[in-house]
C-alpha positions in Angstrom: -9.0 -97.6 27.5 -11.0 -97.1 24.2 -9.9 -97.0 21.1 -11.4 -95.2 18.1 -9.9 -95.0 14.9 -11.2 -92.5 12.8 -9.9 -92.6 9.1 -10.3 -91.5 5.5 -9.9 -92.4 2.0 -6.8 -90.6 -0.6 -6.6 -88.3 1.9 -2.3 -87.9 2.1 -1.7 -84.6 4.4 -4.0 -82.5 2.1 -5.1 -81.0 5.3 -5.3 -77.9 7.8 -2.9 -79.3 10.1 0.0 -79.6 7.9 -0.5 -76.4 6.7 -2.2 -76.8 3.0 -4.9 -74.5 1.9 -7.8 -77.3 2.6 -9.7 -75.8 5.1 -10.8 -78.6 8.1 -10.9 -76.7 11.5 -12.1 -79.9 12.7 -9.0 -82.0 12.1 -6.6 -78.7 12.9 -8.6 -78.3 16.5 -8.5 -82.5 17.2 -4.3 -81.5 16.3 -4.1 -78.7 18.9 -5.5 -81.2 21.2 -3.2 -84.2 20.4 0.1 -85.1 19.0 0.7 -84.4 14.9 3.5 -86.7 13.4 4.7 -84.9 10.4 6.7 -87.9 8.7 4.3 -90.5 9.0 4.3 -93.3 6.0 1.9 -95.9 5.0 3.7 -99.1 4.3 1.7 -99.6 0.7 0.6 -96.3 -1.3 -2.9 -98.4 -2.7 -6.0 -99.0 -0.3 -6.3 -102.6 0.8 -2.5 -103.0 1.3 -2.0 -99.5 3.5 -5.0 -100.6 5.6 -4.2 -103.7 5.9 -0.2 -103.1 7.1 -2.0 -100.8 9.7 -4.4 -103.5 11.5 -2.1 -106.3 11.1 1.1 -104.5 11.8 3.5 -106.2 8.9 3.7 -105.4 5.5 1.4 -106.1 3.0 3.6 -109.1 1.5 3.7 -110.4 4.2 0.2 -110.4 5.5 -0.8 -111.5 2.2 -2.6 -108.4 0.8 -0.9 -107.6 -2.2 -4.2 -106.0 -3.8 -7.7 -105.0 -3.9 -9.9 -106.6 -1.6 -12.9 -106.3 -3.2 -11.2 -107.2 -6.7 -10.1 -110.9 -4.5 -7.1 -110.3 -2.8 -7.4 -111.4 1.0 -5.4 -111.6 4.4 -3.4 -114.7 4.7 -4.6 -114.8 8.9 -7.9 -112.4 9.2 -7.6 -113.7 13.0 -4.3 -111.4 13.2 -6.7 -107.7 12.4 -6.5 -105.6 15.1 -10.4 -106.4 15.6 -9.8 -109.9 15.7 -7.1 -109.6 18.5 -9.0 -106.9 20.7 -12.4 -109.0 20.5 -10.3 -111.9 22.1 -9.3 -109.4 24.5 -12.7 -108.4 25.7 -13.1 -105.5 23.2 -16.5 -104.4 21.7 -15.2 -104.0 18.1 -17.6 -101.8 15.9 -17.2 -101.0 12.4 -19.2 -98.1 11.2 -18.1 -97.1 7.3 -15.5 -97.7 5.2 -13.2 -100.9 5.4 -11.1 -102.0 3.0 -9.5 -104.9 4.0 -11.9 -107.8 3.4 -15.6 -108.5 2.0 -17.1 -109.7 5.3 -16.5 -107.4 8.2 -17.7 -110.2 10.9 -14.6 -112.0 9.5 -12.2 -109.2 10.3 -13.2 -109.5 14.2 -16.3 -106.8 13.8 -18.6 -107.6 16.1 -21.2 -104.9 15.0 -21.5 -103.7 12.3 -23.4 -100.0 12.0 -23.5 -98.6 8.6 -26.4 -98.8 6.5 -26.4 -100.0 2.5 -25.7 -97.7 0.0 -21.8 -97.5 0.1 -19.9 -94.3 -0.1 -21.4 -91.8 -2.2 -19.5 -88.7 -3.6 -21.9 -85.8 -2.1 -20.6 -87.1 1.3 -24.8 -88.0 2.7 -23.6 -91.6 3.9 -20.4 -90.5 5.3 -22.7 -87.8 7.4 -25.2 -90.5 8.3 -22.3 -92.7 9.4 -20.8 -90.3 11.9 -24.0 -89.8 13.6 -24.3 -93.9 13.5 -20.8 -93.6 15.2 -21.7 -90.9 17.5 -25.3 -92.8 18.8 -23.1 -95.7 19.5 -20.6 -93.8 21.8 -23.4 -92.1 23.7 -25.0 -95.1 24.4 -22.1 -97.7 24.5 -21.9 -99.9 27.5 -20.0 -98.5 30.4 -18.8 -101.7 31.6 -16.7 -103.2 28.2 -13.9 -101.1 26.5 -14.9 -100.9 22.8 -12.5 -100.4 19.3 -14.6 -98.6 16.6 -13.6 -97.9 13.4 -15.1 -94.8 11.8 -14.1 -95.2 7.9 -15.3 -92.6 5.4 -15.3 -92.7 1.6 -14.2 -89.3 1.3 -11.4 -88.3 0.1 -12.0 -90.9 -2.8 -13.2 -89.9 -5.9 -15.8 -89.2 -7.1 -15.4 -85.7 -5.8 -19.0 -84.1 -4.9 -20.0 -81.6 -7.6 -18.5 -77.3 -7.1 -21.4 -75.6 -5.2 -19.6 -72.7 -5.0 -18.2 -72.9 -1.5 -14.5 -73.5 -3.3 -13.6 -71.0 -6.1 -11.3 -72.7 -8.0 -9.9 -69.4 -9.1 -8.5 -69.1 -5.9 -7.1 -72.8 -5.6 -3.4 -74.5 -6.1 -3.5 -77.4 -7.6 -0.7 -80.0 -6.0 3.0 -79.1 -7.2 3.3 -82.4 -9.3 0.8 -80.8 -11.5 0.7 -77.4 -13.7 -1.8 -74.5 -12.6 -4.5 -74.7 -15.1 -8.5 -74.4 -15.1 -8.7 -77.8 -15.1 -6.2 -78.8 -12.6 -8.0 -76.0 -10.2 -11.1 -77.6 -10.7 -10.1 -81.0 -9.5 -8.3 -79.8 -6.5 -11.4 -77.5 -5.4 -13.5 -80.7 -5.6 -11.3 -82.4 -3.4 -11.1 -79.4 -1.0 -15.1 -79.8 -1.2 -14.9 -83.8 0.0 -12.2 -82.8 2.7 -14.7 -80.4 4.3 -17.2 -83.4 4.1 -14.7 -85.8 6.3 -13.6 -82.6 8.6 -17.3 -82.2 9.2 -17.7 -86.1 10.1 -14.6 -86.4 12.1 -16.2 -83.3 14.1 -19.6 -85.5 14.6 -17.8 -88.3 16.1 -15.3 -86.0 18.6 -18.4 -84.1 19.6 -19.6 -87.6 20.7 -16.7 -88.5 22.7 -15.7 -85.1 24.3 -19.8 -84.6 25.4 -19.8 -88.0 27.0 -16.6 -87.9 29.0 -15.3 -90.8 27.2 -12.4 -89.1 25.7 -10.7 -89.3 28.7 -10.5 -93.0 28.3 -10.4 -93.3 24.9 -7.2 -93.2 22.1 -8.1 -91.6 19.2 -6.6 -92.4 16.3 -6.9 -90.4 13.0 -4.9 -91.2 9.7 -6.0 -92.1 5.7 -4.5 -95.1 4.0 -1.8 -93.0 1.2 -1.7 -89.8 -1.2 -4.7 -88.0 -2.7 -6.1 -89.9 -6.0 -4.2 -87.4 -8.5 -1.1 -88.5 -10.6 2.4 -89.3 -9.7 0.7 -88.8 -6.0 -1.7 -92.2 -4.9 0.0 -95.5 -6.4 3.5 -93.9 -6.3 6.0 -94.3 -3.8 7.2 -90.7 -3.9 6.9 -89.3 -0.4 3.3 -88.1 -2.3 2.1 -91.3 -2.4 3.3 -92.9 1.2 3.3 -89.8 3.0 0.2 -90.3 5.5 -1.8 -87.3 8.3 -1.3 -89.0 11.7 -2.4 -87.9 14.7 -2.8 -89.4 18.2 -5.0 -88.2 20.9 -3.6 -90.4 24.1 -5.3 -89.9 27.6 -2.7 -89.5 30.3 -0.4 -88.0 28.2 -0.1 -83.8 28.2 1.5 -83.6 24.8 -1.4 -81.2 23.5 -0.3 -79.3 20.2 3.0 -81.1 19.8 4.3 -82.2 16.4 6.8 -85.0 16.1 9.1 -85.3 13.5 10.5 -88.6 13.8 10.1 -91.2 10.8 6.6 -93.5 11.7 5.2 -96.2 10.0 1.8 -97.2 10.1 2.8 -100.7 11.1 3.6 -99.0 14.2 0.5 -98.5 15.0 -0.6 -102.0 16.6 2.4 -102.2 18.9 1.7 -98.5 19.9 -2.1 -99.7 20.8 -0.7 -102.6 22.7 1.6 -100.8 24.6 -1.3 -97.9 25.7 -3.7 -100.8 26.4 -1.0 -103.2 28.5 -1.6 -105.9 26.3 1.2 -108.3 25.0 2.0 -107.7 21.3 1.8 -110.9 19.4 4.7 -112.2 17.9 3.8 -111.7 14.3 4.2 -107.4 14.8 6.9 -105.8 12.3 6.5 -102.5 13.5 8.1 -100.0 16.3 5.6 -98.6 19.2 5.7 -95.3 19.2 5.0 -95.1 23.0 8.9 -93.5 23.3 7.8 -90.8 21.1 5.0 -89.8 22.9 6.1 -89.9 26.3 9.2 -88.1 25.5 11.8 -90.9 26.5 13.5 -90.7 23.0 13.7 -89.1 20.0 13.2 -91.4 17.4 12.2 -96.0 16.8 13.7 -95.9 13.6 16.4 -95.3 11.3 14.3 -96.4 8.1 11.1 -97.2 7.0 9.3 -99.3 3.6 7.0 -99.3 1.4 5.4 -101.0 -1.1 3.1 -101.6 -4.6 2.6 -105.0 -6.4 -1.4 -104.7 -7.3 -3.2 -101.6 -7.4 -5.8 -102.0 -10.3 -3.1 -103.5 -12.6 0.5 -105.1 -11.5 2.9 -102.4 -11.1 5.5 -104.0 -8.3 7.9 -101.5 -6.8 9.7 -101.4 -3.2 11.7 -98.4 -1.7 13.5 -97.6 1.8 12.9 -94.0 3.4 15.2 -92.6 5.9 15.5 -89.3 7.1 17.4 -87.8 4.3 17.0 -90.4 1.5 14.7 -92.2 -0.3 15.8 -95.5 -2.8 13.0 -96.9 -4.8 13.3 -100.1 -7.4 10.4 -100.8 -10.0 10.6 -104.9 -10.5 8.9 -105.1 -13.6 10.6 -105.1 -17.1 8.3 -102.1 -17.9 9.3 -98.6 -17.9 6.3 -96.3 -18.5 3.5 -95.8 -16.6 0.5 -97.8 -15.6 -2.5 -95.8 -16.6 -4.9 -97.9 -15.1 -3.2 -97.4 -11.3 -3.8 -93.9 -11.8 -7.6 -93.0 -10.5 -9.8 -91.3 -13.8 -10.7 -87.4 -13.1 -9.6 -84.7 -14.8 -6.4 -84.0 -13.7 -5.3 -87.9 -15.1 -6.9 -86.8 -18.3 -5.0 -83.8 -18.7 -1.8 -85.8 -18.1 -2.5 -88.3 -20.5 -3.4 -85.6 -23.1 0.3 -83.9 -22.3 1.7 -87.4 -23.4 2.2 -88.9 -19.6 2.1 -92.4 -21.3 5.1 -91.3 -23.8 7.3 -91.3 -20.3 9.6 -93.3 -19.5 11.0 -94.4 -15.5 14.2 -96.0 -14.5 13.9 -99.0 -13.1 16.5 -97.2 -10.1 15.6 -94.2 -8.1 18.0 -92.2 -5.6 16.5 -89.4 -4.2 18.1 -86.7 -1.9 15.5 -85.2 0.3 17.4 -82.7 1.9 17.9 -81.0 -1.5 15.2 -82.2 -3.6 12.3 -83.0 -0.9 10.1 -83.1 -4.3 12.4 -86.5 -5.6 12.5 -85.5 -9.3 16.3 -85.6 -9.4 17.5 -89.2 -9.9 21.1 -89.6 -8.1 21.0 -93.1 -8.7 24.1 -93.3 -10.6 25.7 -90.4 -9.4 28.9 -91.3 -8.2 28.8 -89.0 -5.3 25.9 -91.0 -4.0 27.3 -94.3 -4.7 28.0 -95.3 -0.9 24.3 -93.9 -0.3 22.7 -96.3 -3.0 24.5 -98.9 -2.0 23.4 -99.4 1.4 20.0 -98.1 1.3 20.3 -100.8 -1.7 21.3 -103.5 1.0 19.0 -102.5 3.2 15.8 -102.8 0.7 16.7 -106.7 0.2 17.7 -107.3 3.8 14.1 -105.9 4.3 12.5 -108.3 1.5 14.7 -111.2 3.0 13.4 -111.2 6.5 10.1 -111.0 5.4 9.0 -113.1 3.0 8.8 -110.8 0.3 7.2 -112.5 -3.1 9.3 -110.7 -5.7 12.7 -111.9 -4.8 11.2 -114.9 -7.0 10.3 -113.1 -9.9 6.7 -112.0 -11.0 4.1 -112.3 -8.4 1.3 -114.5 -10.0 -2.4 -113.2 -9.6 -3.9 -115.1 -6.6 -7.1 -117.6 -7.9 -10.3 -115.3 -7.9 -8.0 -112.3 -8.0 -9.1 -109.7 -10.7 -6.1 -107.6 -12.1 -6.2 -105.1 -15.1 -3.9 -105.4 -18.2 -1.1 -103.2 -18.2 -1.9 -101.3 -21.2 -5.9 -100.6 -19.7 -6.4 -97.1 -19.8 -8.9 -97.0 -16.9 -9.4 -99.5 -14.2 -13.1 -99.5 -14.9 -12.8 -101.1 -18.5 -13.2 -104.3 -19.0 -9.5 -105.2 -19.5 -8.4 -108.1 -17.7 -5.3 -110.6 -17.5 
């Protein structure tokens, strides 16, 4: 069996399959065909550390990338990417886009690499000339050797391509963290422009694999690495931050249309891939397969999931436990407002910060109740009624960062040597303000 894994950037489930106003027919057709999780989290709400979690299967902490890759953070073990371990299992592993979690691809496992120069560019051209790179390669891939290739685009990521008109924004919600105003309805029809740009590339590739035949042999993966690039949403462990599109297209497996609710991480990923492929999952795996799930033998692989921030652009280091009905979070820093630089610049961040975002204050303890308040903006932390509630999803969140390693029980996590991390008080991650 194949495997291609098609993903995007700042994407969260701002799509046509989990029923937002963001048109991609593309995505909502590859849905109807496959298997839609509807509660699937990243395991780090920033782009190098969700990415990361997903190809190595353990959390970021623990794999050692607790920031940006291209700002110095690195993988303790590159040999332990998913690339890495299917090239030593005869894979062809072909990168063609966007990856995120180291500078050289060849390092990662890659074994060919497709995309041109240029990087991603907001008007979506090199996304479109990757898909078509990515869809070449599948017509012509060698029949004889199973192949991994990872299709990454830069959209959802901002810069947002210019309003041509094919989004009114008079007609467009902005996301419920945010008011309704011109401004905010601007920014959200932008994005709705970039997701019709990665609809229209995901298409490209599935047109490849469904003309050839080879999507009968082939798993197809599609996902994004954490929440859209607007406030209190990418960077933020609210469920707009971790909560992830996942879908699974599995040969063999007649599940077409069905939506799972169950609680996934994407750590479960690799042990899923193992399990469809027969191959042993190494011993270094933190995650659940999900292989129960789809084949219907039971209902859910986990009571709880985790999450995680220490690095985005600036330190910001925060941990929280999901389960089905309750979410925990715990900031770790003696700061209480917010980080301005780990919010991405556009004009929605601008409009916050004009409202006096940065006067706000956080506790440094978060209970939500999901059941009531699915958009977590009532703190039960120290609500007595909840005590019994905080205290074990409390226990839990340190047996969690006990098993595995995690940094922070030690105090502040130093920046790694080469590592570039923003002050705390840097208004935008693109100034010049450094530690």
């Amino acid at each position: 069996m194949n495997v291609v894994y098609i993903h995007t950037h700042d994407t969260g489930r701002y799509i046509e399959p989990y029923g937002y106003p963001v048109p991609t027919p593309r995505l909502r057709q590859f849905a109807e065909e496959g298997v839609l999780f509807r509660q699937a989290y990243n395991a780090g709400p920033t782009c190098s550390p969700s990415r990361s979690a997903l190809l190595t299967g353990m959390a970021p902490h623990s794999n050692g990338m607790i920031g940006l890759a291209h700002r110095g953070f690195r993988l303790n073990d590159p040999s332990r990417h998913l690339a890495s371990f299917l090239k030593s299992r005869g894979f062809e592993t072909v990168l063609c886009g966007v990856q995120h979690e180291g500078k050289e691809p060849e390092a990662l496992g890659y074994v060919r690499v497709l995309h041109g120069p240029g990087g991603g560019k907001k008007d979506g051209s090199w996304d479109e000339q990757n898909a078509k790179r990515a869809a070449d390669y599948i017509r012509g891939c060698r029949p004889d050797r199973p192949f991994f290739l990872s299709f990454g685009m830069f959209s959802t990521h901002r810069e947002f391509p210019d309003l041509d008109g094919g989004v009114n924004p008079n007609y467009v919600l902005p996301p419920h963290p945010l008011p309704d105003t011109k401004r905010n309805r601007e920014d959200m029809a932008a994005f709705i422009g970039s997701a019709r740009i990665a609809d229209r590339c995901a298409g490209i590739v599935l047109d490849a694999l469904k003309e050839t035949g080879l999507e009968r042999d082939t798993l197809i993966v599609f996902t994004t690495d954490h929440g859209i690039a607007f406030p209190r949403m990418k960077c933020n462990l609210y469920d707009t931050g971790i909560g992830v599109a996942l879908i699974l297209k599995v040969p063999g497996l007649p599940q077409q249309g069905r939506a799972i609710d169950s609680l996934v991480s994407h750590i479960d990923l690799f042990p899923t891939i193992c399990d469809l492929l027969a191959l042993e999952q190494p011993s270094w795996l933190q995650g659940t397969s999900l292989l129960p799930l789809l084949d219907g033998s039971a209902e859910k692989v986990r009571d709880d999931l985790f999450s995680e921030v220490t690095f985005h652009a600036a330190y910001e280091p925060m941990r929280c436990v999901r389960t089905e009905r309750y979410k925990y979070i715990r900031l770790y820093d003696d700061h209480d407002g917010h980080v301005p630089a780990n919010i991405d610049d556009g004009p929605s961040k601008t409009f916050m910060l004009d409202s006096g975002l940065l006067e706000e204050k956080r506790d440094r303890e978060m209970l939500f109740d999901l059941h009531l308040d699915p958009v977590e903006r009532v703190n039960l932390a120290n609500d007595s009624r909840y005590e019994a509630v905080r205290g074990d999803l409390s226990a839990r969140l340190r047996a969690w960062m006990e098993q595995t390693g995690d940094p922070l029980l030690h105090g502040k996590v130093p920046v790694p040597e080469g590592a570039k991390v923003n002050r705390r008080d840097a208004i935008s991650p693109r100034l010049n303000e450094f530690e």
